[in-house]
C-alpha positions in Angstrom: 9.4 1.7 11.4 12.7 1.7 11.1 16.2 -0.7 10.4 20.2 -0.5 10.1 22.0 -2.1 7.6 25.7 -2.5 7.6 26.1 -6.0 6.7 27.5 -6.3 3.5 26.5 -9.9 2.7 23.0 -9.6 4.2 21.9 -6.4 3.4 19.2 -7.8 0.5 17.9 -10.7 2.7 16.7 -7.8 5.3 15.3 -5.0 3.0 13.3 -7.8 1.6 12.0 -8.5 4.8 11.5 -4.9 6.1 10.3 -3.9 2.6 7.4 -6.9 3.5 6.9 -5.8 7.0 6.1 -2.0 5.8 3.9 -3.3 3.1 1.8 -5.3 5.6 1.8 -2.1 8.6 0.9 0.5 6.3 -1.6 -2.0 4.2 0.2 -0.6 0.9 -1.7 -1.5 -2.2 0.4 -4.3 -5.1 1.6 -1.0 -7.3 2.6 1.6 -4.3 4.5 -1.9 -3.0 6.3 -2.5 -5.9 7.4 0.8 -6.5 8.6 1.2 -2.5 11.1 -2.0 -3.4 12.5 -0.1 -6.1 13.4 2.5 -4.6 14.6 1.2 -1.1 16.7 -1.8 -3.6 17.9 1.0 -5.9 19.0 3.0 -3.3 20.5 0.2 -0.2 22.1 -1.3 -3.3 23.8 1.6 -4.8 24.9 2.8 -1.4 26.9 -0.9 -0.3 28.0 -0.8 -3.8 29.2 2.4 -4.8 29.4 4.7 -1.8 31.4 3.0 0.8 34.6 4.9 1.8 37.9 4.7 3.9 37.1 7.0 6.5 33.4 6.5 7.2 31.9 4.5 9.1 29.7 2.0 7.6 25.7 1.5 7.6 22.5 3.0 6.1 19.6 3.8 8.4 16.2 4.0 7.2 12.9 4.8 8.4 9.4 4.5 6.2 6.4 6.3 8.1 2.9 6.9 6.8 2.1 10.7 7.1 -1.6 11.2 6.2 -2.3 9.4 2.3 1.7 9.1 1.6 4.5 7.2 2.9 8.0 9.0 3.8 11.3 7.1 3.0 14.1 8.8 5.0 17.8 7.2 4.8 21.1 8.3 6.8 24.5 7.2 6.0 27.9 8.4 5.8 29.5 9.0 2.4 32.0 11.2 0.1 28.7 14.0 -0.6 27.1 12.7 -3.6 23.1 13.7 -5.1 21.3 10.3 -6.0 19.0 12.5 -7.3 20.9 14.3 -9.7 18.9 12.8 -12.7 16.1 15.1 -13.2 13.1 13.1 -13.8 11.4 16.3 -16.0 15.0 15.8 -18.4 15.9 13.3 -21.1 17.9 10.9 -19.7 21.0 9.4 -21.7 22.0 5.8 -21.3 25.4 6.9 -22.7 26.2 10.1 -20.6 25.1 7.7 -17.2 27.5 7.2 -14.7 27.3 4.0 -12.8 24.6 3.2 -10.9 22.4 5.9 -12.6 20.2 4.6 -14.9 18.5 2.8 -11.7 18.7 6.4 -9.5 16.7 8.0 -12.3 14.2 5.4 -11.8 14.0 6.1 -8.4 13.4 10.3 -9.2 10.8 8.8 -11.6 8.6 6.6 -9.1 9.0 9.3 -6.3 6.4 12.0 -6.2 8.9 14.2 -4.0 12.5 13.9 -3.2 15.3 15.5 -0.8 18.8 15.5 -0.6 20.8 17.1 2.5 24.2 16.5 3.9 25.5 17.5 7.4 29.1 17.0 8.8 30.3 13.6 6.8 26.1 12.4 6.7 24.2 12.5 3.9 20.3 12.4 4.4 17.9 11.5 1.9 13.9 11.8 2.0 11.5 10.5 -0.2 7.7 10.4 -0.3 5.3 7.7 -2.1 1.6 9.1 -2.7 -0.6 6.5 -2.1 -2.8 7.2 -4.8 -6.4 7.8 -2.4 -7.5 10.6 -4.9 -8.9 7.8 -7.2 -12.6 7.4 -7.5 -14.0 4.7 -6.2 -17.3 3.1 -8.1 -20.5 1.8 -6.2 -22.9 -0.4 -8.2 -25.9 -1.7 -6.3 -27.8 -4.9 -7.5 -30.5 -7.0 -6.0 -30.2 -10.3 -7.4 -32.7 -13.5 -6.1 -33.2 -11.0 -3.3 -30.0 -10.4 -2.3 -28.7 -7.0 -1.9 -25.0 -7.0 -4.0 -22.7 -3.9 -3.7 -20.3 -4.0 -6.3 -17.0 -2.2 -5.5 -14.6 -0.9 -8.5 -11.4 1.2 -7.5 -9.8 2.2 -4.2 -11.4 1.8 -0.9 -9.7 4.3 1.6 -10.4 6.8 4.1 -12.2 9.4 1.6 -14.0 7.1 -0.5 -14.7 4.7 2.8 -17.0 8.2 3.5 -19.6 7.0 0.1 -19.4 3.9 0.8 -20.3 4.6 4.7 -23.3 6.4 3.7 -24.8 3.5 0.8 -24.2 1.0 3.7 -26.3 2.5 6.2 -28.5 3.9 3.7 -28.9 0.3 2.6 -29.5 -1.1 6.2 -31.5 1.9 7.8 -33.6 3.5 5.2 -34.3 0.6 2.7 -34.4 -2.5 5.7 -31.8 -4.3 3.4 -29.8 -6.5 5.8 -28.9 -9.7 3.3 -26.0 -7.6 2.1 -23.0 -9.3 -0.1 -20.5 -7.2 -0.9 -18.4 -8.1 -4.2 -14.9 -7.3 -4.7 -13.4 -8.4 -8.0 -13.0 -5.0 -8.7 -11.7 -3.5 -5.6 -7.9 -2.5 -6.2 -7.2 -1.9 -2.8 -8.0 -1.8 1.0 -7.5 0.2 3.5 -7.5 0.1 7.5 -10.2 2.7 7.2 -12.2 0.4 5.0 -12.0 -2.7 7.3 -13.5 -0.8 10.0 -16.7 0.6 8.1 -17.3 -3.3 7.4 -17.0 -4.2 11.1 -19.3 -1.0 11.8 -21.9 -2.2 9.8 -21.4 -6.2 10.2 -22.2 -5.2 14.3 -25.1 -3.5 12.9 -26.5 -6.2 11.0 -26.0 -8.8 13.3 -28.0 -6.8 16.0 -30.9 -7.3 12.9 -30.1 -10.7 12.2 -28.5 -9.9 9.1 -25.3 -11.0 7.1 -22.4 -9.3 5.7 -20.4 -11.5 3.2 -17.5 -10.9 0.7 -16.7 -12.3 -2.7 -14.2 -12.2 -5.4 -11.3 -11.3 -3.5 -8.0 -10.3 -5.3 -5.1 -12.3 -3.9 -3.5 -8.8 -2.7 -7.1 -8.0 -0.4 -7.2 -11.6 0.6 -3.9 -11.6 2.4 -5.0 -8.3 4.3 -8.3 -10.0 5.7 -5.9 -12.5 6.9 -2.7 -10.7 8.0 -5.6 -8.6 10.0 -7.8 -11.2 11.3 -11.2 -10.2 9.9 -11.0 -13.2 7.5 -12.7 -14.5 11.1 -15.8 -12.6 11.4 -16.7 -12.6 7.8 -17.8 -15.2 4.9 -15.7 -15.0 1.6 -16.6 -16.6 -1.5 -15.4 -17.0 -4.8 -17.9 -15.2 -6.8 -21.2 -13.3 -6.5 -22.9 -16.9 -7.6 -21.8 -18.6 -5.2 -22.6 -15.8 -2.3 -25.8 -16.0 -3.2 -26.6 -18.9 -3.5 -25.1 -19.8 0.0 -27.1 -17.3 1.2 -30.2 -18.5 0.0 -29.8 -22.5 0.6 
């Protein structure tokens, strides 16, 4: 995705709306979208303020793709050469020594986990990449309560731990006939495109055995992507595991 900003009065109305449109594409998780504001604000902000010249023309483009588990940030504009990056984030950074505008560009070297800085002719390129964090473990806790079968989820749910959770689901269904499954998700950090379709695999499944497939405890961030994606429509979601169940046994 990508936008140009040369406006200098409107400049933070739109990277707070293209900021929101990547976190809702790319399904980033509440701490990877924080940190991605920071950076595109720090940077956008310290360009319009501090790096416009006579001489060159004026306007930042950025792009923000998703390459595998991280998201690139690349920005182009035309300035007098200057390294944002110039703060090492592995040195000591002085608050007294800081030129302007550099306590926030050592922020931005600290929230990174990779950073470039290139120029060519009067352009200066930057590129940045975010990890999105998918080597954390995710936790699967199996419970039958009032015969109900409740799969407790604690961590990340992504395309490499989507792969466990894959194989308890259809363990659960095919080997051990379980098909009153409510999955709970008080827990559950984050969610990925890849987990939304291992739900839909297995919700098709059940249906076929005149099962269910429900949701509960839904964090706020999770919430909004069953609704931004439209799956809020094909599932139940309740509050809490106590109420799942019991709606599920009435």
């Amino acid at each position: 995705m990508r936008i140009q900003l040369n406006d200098l009065n409107s400049w933070q109305e739109n990277i707070s709306n293209f900021h929101e449109k990547a976190v809702n594409d790319f399904l980033l998780d509440e701490l990877v979208a924080v940190d991605l504001y920071i950076i595109l604000e720090e940077l956008v902000s310290n360009y319009f303020k501090y790096s416009i010249a006579p001489g060159y023309n004026v306007g930042i483009n950025i792009s923000i793709d998703r390459i595998q588990e991280s998201i690139e940030i690349v920005m182009e504009y035309e300035a007098v050469p200057f390294n944002p990056f110039m703060y090492n984030k592995e040195e000591e950074f002085s608050v007294e020594s800081a030129r302007i505008g550099g306590k926030g560009l050592y922020l931005v070297g600290c929230l990174a986990d990779s950073y470039f800085y290139n120029t060519k002719d009067k352009k200066i390129i930057l590129k940045l990449t975010k990890r999105l964090n998918s080597e954390d473990i995710m936790n699967i806790t199996i419970e039958d309560i009032s015969g109900i079968t409740v799969v407790h989820l604690d961590g990340r749910l992504d395309i490499l731990s989507g792969e466990n959770l894959q194989k308890t689901i259809d363990e659960l269904i095919e080997d051990q006939k379980k098909y009153q499954i409510l999955v709970d998700c008080e827990k559950l950090s984050f969610i990925s495109s890849a987990g939304l379709r291992l739900f839909m695999i297995a919700l098709k499944k059940l249906n076929k055995l005149g099962g269910r497939l429900a949701f509960s405890a839904f964090n706020g961030n999770n919430k909004k992507i069953f609704e931004i994606t439209g799956y809020n429509k094909f599932f139940s979601i309740f509050s809490s595991v106590e109420e799942g169940v019991a709606t599920f046994n009435s």
